[in-house]
C-alpha positions in Angstrom: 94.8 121.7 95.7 97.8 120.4 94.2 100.4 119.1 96.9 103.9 120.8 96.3 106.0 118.4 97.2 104.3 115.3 95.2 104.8 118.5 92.2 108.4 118.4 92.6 108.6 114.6 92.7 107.3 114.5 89.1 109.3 117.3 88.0 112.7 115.7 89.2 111.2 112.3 88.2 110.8 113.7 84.8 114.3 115.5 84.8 116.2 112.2 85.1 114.1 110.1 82.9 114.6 112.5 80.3 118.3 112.8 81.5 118.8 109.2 80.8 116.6 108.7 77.7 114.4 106.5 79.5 111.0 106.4 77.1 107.9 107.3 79.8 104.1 108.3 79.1 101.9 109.3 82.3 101.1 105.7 83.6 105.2 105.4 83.8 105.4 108.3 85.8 103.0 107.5 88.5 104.3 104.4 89.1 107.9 105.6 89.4 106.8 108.3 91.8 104.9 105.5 93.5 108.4 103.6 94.0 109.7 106.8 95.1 107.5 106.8 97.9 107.7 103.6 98.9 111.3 103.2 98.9 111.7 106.6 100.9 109.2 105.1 103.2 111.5 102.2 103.6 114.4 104.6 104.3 113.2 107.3 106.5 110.0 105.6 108.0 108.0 108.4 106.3 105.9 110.0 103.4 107.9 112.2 100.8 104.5 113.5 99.6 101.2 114.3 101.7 99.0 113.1 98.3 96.5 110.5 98.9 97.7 107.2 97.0 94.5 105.1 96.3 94.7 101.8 95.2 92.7 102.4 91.7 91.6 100.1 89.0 94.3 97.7 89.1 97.2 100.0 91.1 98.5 102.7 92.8 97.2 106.5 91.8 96.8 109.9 92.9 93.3 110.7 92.1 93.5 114.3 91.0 97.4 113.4 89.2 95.9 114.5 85.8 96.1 118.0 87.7 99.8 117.9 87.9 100.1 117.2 84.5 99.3 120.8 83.6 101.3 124.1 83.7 104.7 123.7 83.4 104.8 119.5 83.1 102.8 119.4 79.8 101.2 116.2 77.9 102.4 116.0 73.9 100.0 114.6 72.5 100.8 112.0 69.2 98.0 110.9 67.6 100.2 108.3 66.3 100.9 106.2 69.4 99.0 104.7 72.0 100.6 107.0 74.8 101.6 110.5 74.8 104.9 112.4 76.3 105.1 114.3 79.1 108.0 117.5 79.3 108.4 120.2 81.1 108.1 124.0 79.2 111.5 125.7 79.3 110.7 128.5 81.9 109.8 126.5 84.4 111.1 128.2 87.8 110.1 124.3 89.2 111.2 123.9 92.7 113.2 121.0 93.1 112.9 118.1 95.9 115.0 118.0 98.8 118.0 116.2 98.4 117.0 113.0 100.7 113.9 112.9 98.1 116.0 113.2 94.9 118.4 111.0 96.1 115.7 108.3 96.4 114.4 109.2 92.8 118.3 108.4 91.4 118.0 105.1 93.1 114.6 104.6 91.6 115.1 105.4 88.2 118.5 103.5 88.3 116.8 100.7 89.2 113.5 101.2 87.4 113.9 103.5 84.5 114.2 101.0 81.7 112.0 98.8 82.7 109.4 98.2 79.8 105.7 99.7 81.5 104.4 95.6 81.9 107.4 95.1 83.8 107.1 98.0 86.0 103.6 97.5 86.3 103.8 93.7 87.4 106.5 94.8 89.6 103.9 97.4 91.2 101.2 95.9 91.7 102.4 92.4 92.8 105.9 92.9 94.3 105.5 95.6 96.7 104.2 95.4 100.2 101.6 98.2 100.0 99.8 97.1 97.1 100.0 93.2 98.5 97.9 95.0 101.6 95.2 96.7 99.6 92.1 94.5 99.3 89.8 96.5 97.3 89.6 98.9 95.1 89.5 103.0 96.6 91.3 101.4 99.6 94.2 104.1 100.8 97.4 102.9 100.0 98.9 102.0 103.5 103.1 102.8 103.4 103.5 101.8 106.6 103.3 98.3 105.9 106.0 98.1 104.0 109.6 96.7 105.2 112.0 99.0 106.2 115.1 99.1 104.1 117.0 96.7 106.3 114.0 94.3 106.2 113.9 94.5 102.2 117.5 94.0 102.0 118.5 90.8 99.8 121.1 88.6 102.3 124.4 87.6 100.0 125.4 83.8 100.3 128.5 83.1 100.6 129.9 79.9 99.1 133.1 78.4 100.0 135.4 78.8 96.5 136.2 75.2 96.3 132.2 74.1 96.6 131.3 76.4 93.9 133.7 75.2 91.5 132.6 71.5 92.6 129.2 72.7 92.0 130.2 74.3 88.2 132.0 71.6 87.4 128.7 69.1 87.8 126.7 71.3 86.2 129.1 71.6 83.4 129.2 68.1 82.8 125.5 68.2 83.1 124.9 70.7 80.2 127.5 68.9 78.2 125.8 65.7 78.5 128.8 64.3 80.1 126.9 63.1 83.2 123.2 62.1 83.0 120.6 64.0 85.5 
């Protein structure tokens, strides 16, 4: 049974790739939504979805996502490249996510959307919290040991402006040969 909400997550998700000619194939796509989940995780301290993630070959996955990609998210298929596009048919009367969920996917695909798929995929499976915590393969994907947004926030240094510039200024003469290392 396909879960409504994960639907709509891959309908918006497609939306604003699309929106923002952001090249994606199916492995793309479940990746981003897994991002989406995490981060809104991090943000709200729970799920956007009730799928099962499942930490699958080498990643995150949604065992029965081929299902979703039927109906009114369709596969075009091009036997000329290794991956194949995913839309969505014209008519679709898709229900859209809520707006704490779509405001998470902006973020996301800001961040994310132009990634190339290695990048994203390195990123996934080695840089988030949830995937760090999986220790076999068909282990759940556990959200809840991921850091909260203020935990996973990057602290800004602040550097007096006359030390910077006496820092610049030695590794300018550095570069320039000027000074030996």
């Amino acid at each position: 049974m396909k879960d409504q909400k994960f639907q709509s997550l891959l309908y918006d998700l497609v939306r604003y790739l699309n929106k923002h000619s952001y090249g994606f194939a199916s492995t793309k796509l479940i990746k981003l939504a897994y991002l989406v989940e995490l981060e809104y995780y991090r943000s709200f301290g729970e799920r956007a979805t009730d799928v099962e993630w499942v930490y699958f070959k080498y990643g995150p996955y949604v065992m029965n996502y081929q299902e979703y990609l039927t109906g009114p998210l369709s596969v075009i298929k091009d036997d000329d490249r290794p991956f194949h596009r995913i839309t969505i048919s014209h008519n679709c009367d898709c229900a859209p996510s809520n707006r704490k969920t779509t405001t998470i996917i902006e973020r996301v695909i800001a961040e994310f959307g132009d990634y190339a798929l290695d990048d994203l995929l390195d990123y996934v499976y080695f840089e988030t919290e949830p995937m760090m915590a999986a220790r076999k393969r068909t282990d759940i994907i556990d959200f809840s040991v991921a850091l909260s947004k203020q935990e996973a926030r990057v602290k800004e240094i602040v550097i007096d402006e006359n030390v910077y510039q006496g820092i610049l200024d030695k590794l300018k003469k550095r570069v320039s040969g000027e000074q030996p290392l």
